[in-house]
C-alpha positions as CSV (number, residue, x, y, z in Angstrom):
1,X,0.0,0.0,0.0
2,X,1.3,3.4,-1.0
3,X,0.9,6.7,1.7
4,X,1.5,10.2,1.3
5,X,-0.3,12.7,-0.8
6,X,-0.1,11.0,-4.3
7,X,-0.7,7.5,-2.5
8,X,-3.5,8.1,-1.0
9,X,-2.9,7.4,2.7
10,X,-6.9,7.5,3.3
11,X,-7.4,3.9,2.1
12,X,-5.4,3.2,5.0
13,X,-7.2,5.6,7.3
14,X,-10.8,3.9,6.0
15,X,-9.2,0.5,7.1
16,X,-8.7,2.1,10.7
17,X,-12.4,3.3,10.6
18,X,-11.8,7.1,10.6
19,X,-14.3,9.3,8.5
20,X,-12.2,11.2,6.3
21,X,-12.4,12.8,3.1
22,X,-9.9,13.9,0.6
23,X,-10.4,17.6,-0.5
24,X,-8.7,19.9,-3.7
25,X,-6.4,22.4,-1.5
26,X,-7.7,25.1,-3.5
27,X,-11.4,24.9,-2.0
28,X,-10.3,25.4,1.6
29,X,-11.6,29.0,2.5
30,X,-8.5,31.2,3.2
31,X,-8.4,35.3,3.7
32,X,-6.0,37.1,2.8
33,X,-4.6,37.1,6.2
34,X,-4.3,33.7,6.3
35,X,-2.5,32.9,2.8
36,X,-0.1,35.7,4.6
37,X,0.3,33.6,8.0
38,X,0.4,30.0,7.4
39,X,1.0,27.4,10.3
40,X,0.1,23.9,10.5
41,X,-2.0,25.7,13.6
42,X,-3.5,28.1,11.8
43,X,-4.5,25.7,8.8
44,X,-5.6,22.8,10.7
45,X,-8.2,25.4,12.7
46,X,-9.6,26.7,8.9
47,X,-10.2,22.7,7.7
48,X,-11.7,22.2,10.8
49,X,-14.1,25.2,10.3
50,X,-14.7,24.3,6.7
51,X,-15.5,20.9,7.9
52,X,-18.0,21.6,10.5
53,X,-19.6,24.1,8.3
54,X,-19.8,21.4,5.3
55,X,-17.6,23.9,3.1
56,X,-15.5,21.0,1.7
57,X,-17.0,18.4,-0.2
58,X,-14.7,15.2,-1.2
59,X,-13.1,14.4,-4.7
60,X,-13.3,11.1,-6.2
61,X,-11.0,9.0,-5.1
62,X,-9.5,5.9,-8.0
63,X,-9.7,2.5,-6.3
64,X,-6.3,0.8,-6.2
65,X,-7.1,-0.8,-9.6
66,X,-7.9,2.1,-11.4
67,X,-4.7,3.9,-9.7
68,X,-2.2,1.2,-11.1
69,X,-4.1,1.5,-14.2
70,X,-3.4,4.6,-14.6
71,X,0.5,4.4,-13.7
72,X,0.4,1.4,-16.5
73,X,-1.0,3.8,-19.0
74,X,1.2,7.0,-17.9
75,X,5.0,4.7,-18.0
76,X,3.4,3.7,-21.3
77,X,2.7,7.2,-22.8
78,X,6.6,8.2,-21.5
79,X,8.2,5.1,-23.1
80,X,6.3,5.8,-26.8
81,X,7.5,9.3,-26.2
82,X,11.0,8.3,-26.0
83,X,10.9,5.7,-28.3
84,X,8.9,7.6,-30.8
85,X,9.9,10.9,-30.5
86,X,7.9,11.9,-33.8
């Protein structure tokens, strides 16, 4: 099983039974004062208000399947690209 931020550590949480979701960055509220001060503190308090105020909504996660599908198909696109440069 892979973990981190491309591997999708929340299979791994769902195993453990935590409720989680996985949310685009870019839709966390933020002010201006906050892009200016950011903390793990600060950050973590803003996702937690987001969350409680159903803000976020999840993105679709791949299953495991469809995620080494899709590193099949991505090594294959970058070996016909250096093989076939044309």
């Amino acid at each position: 099983m892979k973990l981190g931020f491309l591997g999708f550590g929340y299979r791994k949480l769902q195993q453990l039974n935590f409720q989680c979701i996985v949310v685009n960055p870019g839709d966390v509220p933020q002010t201006n004062k906050n892009a200016l001060n950011k903390t793990d503190k600060i950050d973590s308090k803003r996702i937690a208000l987001a969350l409680r105020t159903r803000q976020l909504k999840g993105i679709f996660i791949p299953s495991e399947t469809q995620e080494d599908d899709r590193i099949i198909l991505r090594q294959r696109a970058q070996l016909v690209k250096k093989y076939n440069p044309n």
